[in-house]
ZADRENTI-231330 format. One line per field, with one value per residue (C-alpha): residue number from 1; x, y, z; residue in three letters. Coordinates in Angstrom, 1 decimal. Layout:
ZADRENTI-231330
num [NUM ...] .
c1 [X ...] .
c2 [Y ...] .
c3 [Z ...] .
residuo [ALA ...] .
END
This chain:
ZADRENTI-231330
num [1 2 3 4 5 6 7 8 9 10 11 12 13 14 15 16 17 18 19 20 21 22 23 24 25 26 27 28 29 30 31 32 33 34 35 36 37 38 39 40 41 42 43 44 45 46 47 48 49 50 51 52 53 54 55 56 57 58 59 60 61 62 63 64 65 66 67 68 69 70 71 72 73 74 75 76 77 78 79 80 81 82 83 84 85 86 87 88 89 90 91 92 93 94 95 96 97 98 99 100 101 102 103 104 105 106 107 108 109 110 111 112 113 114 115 116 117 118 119 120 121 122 123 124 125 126 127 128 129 130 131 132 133 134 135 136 137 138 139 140 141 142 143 144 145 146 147 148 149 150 151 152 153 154 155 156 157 158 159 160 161 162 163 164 165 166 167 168 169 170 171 172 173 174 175 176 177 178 179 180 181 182 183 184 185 186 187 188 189 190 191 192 193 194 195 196 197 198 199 200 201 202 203 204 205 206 207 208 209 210 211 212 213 214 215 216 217 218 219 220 221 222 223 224 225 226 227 228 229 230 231 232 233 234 235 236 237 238 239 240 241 242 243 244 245 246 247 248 249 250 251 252 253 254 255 256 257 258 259 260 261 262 263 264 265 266 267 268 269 270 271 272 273 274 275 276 277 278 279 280 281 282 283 284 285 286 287 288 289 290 291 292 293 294 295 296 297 298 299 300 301 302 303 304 305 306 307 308 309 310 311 312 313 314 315 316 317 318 319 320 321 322 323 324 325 326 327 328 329 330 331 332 333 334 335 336 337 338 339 340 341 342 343 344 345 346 347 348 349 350 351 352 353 354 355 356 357 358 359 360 361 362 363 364 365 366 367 368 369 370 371 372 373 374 375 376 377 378 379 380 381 382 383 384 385 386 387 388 389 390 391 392 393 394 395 396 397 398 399 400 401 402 403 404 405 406 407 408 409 410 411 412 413 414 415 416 417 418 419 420 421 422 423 424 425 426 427 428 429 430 431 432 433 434 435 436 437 438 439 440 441 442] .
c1 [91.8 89.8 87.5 89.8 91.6 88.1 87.2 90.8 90.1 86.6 88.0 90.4 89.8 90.2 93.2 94.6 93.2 94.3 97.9 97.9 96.3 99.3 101.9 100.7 100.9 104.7 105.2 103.7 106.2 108.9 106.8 106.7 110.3 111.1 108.7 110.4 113.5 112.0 110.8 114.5 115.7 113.3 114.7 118.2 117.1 115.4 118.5 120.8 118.4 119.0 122.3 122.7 120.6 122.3 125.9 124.6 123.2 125.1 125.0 124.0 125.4 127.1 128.6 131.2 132.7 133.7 137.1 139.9 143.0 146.3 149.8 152.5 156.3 157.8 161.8 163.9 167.4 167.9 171.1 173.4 172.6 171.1 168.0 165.0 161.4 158.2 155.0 152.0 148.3 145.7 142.5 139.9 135.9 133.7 132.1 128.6 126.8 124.0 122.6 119.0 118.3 115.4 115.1 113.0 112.6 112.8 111.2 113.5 112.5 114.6 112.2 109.4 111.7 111.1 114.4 114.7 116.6 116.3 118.1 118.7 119.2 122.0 122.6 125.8 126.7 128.6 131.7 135.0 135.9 139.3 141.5 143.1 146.1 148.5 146.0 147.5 150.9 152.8 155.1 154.1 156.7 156.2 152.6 152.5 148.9 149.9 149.1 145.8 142.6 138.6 137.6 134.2 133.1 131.3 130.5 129.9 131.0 129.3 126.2 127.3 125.2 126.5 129.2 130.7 131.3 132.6 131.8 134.9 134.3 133.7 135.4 134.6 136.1 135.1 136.3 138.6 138.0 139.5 141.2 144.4 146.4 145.0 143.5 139.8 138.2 139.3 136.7 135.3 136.0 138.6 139.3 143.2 142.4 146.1 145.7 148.0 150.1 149.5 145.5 145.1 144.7 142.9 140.8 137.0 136.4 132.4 131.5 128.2 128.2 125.5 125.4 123.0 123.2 121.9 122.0 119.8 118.1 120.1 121.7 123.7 125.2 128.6 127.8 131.2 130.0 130.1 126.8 125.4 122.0 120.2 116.8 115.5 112.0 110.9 107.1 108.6 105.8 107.7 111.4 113.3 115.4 118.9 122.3 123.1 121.1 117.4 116.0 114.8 111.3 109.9 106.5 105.5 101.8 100.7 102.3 105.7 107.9 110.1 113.0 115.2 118.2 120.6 124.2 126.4 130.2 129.7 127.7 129.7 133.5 135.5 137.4 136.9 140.6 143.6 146.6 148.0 145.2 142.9 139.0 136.3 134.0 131.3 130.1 128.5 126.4 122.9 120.3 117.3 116.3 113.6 112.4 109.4 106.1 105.3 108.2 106.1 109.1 108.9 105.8 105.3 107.5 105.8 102.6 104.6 105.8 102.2 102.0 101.5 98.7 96.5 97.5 96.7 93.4 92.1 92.5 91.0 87.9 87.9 88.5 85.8 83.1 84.2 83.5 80.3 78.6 79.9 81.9 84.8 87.4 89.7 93.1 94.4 91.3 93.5 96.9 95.0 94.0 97.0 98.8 96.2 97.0 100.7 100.0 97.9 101.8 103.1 100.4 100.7 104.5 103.9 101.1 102.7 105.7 103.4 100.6 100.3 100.5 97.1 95.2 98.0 96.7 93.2 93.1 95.2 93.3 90.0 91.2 91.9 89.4 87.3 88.7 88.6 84.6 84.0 86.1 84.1 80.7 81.8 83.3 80.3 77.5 75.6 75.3 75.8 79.1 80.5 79.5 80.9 84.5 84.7 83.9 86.1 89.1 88.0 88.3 91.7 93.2 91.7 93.6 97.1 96.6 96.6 99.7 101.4 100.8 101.9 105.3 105.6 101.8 102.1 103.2 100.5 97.6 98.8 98.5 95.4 94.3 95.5 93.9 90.4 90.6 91.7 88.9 86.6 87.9 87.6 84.2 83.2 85.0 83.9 81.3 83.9 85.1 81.3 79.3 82.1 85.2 83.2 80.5 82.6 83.4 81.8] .
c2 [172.7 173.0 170.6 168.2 167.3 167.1 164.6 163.2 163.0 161.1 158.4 157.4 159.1 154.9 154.3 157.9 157.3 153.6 155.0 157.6 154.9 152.3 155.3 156.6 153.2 152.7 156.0 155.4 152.6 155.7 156.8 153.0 152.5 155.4 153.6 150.2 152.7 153.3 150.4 149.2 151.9 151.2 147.8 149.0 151.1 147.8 145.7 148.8 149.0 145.4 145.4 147.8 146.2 143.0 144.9 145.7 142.3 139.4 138.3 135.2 132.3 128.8 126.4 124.3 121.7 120.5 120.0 118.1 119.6 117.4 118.9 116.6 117.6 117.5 117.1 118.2 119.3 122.2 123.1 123.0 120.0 121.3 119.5 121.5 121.2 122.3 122.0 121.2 119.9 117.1 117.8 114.7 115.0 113.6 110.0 110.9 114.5 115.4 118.6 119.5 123.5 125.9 129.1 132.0 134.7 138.4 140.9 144.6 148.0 150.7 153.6 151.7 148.6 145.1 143.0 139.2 138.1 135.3 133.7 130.3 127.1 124.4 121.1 119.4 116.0 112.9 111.0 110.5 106.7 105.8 108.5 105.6 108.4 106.1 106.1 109.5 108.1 110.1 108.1 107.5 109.8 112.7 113.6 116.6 115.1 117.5 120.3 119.3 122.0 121.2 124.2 125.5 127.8 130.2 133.8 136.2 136.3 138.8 136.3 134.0 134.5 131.8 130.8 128.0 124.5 121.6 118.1 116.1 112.6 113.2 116.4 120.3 122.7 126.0 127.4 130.6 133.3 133.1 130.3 129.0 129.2 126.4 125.9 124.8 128.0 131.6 133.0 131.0 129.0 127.4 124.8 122.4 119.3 117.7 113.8 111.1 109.7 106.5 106.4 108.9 106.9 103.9 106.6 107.5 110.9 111.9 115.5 117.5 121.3 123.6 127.0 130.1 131.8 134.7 136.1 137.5 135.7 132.5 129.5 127.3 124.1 122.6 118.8 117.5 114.3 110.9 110.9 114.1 114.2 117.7 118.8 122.5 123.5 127.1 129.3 130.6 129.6 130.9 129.2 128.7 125.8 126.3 125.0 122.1 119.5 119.8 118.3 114.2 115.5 118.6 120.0 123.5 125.0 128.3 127.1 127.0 124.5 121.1 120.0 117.0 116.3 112.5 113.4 111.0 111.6 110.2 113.3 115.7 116.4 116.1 113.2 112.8 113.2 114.7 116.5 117.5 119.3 122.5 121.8 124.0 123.0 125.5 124.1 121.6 123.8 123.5 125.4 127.4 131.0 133.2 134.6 137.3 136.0 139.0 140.4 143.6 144.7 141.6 141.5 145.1 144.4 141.8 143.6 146.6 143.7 143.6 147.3 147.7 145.0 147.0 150.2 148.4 147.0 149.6 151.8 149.3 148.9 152.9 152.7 150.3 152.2 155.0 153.6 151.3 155.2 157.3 159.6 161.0 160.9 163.3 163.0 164.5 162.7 159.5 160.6 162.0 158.2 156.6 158.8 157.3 153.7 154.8 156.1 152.9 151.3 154.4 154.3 150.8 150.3 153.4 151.2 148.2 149.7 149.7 147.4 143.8 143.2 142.0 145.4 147.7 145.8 146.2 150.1 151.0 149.4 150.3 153.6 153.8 152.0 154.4 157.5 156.2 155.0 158.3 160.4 157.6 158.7 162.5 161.5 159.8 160.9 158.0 155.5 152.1 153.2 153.2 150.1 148.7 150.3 149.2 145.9 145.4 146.8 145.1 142.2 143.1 144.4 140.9 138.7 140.7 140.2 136.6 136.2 138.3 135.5 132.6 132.0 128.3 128.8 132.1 131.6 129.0 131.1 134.4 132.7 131.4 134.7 136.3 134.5 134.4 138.6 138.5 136.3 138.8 141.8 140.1 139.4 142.7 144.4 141.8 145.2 147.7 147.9 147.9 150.2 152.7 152.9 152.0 154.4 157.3 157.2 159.3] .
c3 [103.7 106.9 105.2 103.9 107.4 109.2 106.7 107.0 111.0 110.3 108.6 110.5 113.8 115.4 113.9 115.3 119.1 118.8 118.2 120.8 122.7 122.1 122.5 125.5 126.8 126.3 127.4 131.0 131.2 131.9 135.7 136.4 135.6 138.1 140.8 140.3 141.1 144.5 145.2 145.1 146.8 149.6 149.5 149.9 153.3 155.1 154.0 155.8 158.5 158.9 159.2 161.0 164.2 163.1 163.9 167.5 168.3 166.5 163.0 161.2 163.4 162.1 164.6 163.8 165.4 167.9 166.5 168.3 167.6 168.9 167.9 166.4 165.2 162.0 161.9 158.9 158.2 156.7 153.6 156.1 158.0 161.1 162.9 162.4 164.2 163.0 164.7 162.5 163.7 163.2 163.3 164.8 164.1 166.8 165.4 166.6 167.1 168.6 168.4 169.9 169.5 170.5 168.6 169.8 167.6 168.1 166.4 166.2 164.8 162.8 162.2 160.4 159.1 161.4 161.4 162.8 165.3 167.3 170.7 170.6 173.3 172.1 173.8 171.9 172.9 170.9 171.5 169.9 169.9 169.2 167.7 164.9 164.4 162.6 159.9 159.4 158.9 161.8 164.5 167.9 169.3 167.1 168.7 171.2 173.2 176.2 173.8 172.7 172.5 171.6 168.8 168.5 165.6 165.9 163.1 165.6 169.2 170.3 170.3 173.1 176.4 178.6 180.2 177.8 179.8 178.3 179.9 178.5 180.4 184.0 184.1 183.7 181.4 180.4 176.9 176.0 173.5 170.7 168.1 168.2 164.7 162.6 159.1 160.1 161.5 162.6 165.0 168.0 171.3 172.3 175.6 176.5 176.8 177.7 176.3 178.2 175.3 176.8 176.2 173.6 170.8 172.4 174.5 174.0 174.8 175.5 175.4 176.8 175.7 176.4 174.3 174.2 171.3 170.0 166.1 163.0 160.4 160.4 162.1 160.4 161.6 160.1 160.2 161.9 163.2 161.7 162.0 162.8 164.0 164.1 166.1 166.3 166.9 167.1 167.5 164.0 161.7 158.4 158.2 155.1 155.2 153.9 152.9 151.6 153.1 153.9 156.8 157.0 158.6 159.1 160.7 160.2 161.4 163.5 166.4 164.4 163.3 164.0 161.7 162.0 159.8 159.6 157.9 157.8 156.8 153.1 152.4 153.1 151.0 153.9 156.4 159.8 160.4 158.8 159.2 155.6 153.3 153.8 154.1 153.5 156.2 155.7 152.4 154.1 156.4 156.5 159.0 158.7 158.1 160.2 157.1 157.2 156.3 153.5 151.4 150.1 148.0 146.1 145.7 144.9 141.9 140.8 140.0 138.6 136.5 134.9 135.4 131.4 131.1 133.3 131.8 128.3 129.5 131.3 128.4 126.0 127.9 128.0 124.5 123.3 125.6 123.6 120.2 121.3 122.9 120.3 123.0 122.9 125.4 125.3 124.8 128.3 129.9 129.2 130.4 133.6 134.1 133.2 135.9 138.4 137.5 137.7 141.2 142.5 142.9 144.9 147.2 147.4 147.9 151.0 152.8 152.4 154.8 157.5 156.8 155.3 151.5 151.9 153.5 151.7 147.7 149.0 149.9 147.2 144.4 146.0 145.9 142.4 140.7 142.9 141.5 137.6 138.1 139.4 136.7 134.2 135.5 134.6 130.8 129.8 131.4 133.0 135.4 133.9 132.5 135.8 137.0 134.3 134.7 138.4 137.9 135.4 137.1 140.2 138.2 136.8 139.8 141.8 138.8 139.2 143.2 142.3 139.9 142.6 145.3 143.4 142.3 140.6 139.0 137.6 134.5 133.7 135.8 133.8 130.1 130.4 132.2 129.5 126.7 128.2 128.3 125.1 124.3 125.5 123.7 120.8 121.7 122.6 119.6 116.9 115.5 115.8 112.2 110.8 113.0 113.9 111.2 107.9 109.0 109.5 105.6 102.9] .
residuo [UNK UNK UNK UNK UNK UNK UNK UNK UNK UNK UNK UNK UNK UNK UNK UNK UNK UNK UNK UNK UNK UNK UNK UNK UNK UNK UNK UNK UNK UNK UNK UNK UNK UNK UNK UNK UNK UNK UNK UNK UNK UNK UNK UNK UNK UNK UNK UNK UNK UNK UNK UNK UNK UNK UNK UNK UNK UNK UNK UNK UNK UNK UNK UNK UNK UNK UNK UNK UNK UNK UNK UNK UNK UNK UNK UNK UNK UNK UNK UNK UNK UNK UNK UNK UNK UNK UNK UNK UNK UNK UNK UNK UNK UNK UNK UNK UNK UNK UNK UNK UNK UNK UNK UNK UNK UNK UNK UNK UNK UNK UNK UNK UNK UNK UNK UNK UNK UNK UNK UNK UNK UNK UNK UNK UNK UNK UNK UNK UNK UNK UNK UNK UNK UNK UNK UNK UNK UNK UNK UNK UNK UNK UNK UNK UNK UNK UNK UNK UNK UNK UNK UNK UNK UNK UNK UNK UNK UNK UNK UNK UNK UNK UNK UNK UNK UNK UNK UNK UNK UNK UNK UNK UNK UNK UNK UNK UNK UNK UNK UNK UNK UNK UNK UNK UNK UNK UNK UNK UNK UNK UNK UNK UNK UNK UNK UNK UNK UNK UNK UNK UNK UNK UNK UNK UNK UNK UNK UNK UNK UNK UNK UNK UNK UNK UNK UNK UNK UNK UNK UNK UNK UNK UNK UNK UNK UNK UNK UNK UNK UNK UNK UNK UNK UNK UNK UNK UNK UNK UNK UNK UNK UNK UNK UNK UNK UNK UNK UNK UNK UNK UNK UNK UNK UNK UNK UNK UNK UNK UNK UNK UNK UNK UNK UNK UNK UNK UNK UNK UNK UNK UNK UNK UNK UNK UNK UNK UNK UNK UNK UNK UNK UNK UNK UNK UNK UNK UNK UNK UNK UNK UNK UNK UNK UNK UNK UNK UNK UNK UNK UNK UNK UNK UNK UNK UNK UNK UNK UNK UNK UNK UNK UNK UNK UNK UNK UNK UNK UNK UNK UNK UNK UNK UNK UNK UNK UNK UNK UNK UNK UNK UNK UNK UNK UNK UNK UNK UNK UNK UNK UNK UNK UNK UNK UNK UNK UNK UNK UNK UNK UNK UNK UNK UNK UNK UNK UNK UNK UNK UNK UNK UNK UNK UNK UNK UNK UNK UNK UNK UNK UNK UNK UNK UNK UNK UNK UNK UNK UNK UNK UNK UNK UNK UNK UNK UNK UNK UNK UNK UNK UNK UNK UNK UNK UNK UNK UNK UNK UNK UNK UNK UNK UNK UNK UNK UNK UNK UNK UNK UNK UNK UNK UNK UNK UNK UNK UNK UNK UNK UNK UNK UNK UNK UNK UNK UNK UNK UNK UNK UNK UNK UNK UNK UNK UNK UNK UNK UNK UNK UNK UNK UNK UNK] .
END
């Protein structure tokens, strides 16, 4: 019997270690499925760490406005004949905008998180021409000018660091907290600006307001102007442009970047007066994100993403040294390095917390393919072996630090990657069923 199954083991003593091989494989997929577990989980404690600094300093910004708001009254009688008088409002966008901005980022800790902010400079200035308010169908005498107010919108308050002026003509205002009941916006600024019934509608109105303005991660502007024309420069070297235009011209190098934007009123879905209707302005913003220049989560998962094709290569080299020198590895000996190529992405997803994705890939992968030459140099007893097993890995590990960096070109730069290995282990295995499996047979 003893006989039989040693025979039975000769002959297909491949086919056996190929399986455990291929099963092994798959099962290492469960430790890498727990790591992609931390790996979000780690994620989860930056994004909390992140809002929570955000909550003590001022979150994303997005100015709106300015809005001019100007009162009217609405007269009705009710079942029983009795005069009744409602106050409603119309809302007036400037007919040219101006914004020039300066953003200087901040960088924040929480424990060993780093969190964006940033305080920023605004200059607004534009003019409203002539109001045109019988466009909006309402009789002279029905407007309430006396009770007209400027809005500015604003996300956060807590991110204003000035004192807010407002140069209307050739005189100074400063604005209030808080909003007025209206339909446009609900948190911001707020200044009277009591029209003369006489002028209002024939009137233009310039306006010169200077905000500093702090916040995290982004500012977005609401463009309310008939033409709204948008400058911000910044030392930030890594911005994301976003919303829903993107700029005309932009300039990004070490020093940081320059950005310009031209929106005209036919691009956004909105009037430039009404008083009947509800808009939503902010689908129009646009702005820019401070976004960090290395997201190691995201790029951590993307190589545990091709977690299984080193796993299944490093294995197959392991394998075919194993048939081409006629020594057995044993069993445990390749679940002890699987667990090491499971462990490369732990140490890697702990270094790259506190060093760049760059130095935190390179340790970690030296480190590895270290440990497996070494462990090589003990399973099969020589010296060119090893060599052999670190260059390939350093080849392997070097190809997946590649397809990690790119994002539009990986698929293409993985394929052929792919193909050309498999190339090679065709190559290299093209003996395998004629030396080693037909020679085992009786």
């Amino acid at each position: 019997m003893e006989k039989k199954l040693n025979s039975f083991w000769q002959q297909n003593r491949l086919v056996i270690k190929g399986a455990f091989i291929g099963i092994l494989t798959l099962l290492l997929l469960i430790p890498m499925a727990f790591i992609s577990f931390l790996v979000n989980d780690r994620e989860q404690r930056h994004n909390a760490a992140y809002k929570e600094v955000s909550s003590k300093w001022a979150a994303p910004q997005t100015l709106t406005g300015p809005v001019l708001v100007i009162p009217y009254q609405v007269s009705s009688k009710d079942e029983k004949g009795n005069l009744q008088t409602e106050i409603k409002q119309a809302y007036f966008l400037p007919d040219s905008l101006q914004i020039n901005g300066a953003i200087q980022p901040e960088k924040r800790y929480r424990g060993i998180y780093e969190v964006i902010l940033y305080r920023s400079s605004l200059t607004m200035q534009g003019k409203f021409n002539e109001l045109n308010s019988g466009d909006l169908k309402i009789a002279h005498n029905d407007w309430l000018p006396g009770q007209a107010y400027l809005l500015l919108g604003l996300d956060d308050m807590r991110g204003i660091e000035n004192q807010v002026a407002l140069k209307w003509n050739d005189s100074l205002k400063y604005f209030n907290p808080g909003i007025p009941e209206n339909q446009v916006m609900k948190v911001g600024l707020y200044v009277p600006l009591p029209l003369d019934i006489s002028t209002f509608d024939k009137g233009s109105f310039g306006f010169n307001i200077h905000l500093k303005l702090k916040g995290s991660g982004e500012l977005n502007i609401v463009p309310a102007g008939k033409i709204t024309l948008v400058s911000i420069h910044s030392p930030w070297n890594t911005p994301s442009f976003i919303g829903s235009f993107l700029p005309d011209e932009h300039t990004v190098n070490s020093k940081g970047f320059n950005a310009h934007w031209t929106i005209f009123n036919l691009n956004r879905n909105f009037p430039q007066h009404w008083s009947e209707g509800n808009y939503d302005l902010d689908q129009s913003k646009f702005g820019v994100s401070l976004m960090l220049p290395v997201d190691m989560y995201q790029k951590t998962m993307r190589c545990i993403k091709y977690a299984i094709l080193i796993i299944a290569l490093t294995f197959t080299v392991f394998f075919l040294i194993e048939t081409s020198q006629k020594n057995a590895v044993h069993p445990f000996q390749y679940i002890l390095i699987g667990l090491a190529l499971c462990i490369f992405y732990t140490l890697l997803l702990s270094l790259s917390e506190y060093l760049n994705f760059t130095s935190a890939y390179a340790i970690s992968a030296i480190a590895t393919i270290g440990l497996i030459s070494v462990y090589a140099s003990w399973v099969f007893k020589g010296k060119k072996i090893p060599i052999l097993v670190c260059v390939t890995m350093l080849m392997l590990y070097s190809f997946i630090f590649v397809l990690a960096q790119l994002q539009d070109l990986s698929l293409m730069i993985g394929s052929i990657g792919l193909f050309m290995v498999l190339a090679l282990l065709m190559y290299f295995s093209r003996k395998m069923n004629r030396e080693n499996y037909l020679a085992t047979k009786p």
